[in-house]
N, C-alpha and C positions, 0 to 999 in steps of 0.2 A: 481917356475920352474927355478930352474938355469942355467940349463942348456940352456935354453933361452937365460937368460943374456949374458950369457957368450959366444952364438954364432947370438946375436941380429944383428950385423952388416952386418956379411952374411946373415943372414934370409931375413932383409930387402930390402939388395941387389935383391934376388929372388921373393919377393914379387913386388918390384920395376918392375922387368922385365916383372911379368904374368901382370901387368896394362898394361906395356907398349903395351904389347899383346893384350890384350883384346881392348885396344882402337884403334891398329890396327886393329883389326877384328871388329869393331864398324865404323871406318872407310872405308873397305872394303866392306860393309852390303847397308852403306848409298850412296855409289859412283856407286853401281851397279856391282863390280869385278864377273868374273866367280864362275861357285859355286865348282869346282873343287880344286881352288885355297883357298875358303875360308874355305872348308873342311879343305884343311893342316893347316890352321890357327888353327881351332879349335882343332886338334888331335894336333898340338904344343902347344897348352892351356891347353887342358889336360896332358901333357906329362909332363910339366913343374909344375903344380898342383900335380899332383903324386910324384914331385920326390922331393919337398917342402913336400908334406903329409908323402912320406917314410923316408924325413931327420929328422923330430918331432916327427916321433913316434921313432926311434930308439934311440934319443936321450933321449927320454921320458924312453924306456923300459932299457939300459943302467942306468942313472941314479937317476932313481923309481925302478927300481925291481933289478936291480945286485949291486946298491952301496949303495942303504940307509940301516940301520938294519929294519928288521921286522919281525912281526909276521907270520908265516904263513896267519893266517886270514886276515891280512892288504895286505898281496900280493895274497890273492885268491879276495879281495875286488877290487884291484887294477887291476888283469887279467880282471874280469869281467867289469867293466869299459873300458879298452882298447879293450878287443871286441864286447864292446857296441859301440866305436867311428868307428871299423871297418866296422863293418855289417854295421854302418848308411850311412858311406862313399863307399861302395860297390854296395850300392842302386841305 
């Protein structure tokens, strides 16, 4: 996945930050914080989780399905993979 590589620094920046997250909302959980407030934690978790999920798949579908050569059957094999990863993430 090159395109990984090639954007590893920011990823991990954003990976970095949903921890950071989460171990705020871990620390929130155990201190007693309202549940109101912990709500927006979590819908911040998720927001930030999605928009890490919607930046790998588009880099995925950019450079797997619009720039490598293939076969049609390698990119219908490919489709059905990526909306196996959707539907599971949807769940």
């Amino acid at each position: 996945m090159s395109h990984i590589l090639k954007d590893q620094q920011k990823l991990l920046a954003r990976i970095r930050r949903i921890k950071g997250q989460t171990e705020s909302l871990e620390r929130s959980l155990e201190s007693g914080t309202e549940c109101l407030k912990i709500l927006q934690q979590v819908a911040a978790v998720r927001g930030a989780v999605n928009g890490l999920m919607s930046e790998l798949l588009e880099g995925h579908i950019r450079s797997h399905l619009l720039s490598e050569p293939a076969t049609s059957e390698q990119r219908e094999n490919d489709m059905e993979e990526i909306v196996a990863v959707i539907r599971s993430y949807m769940k």
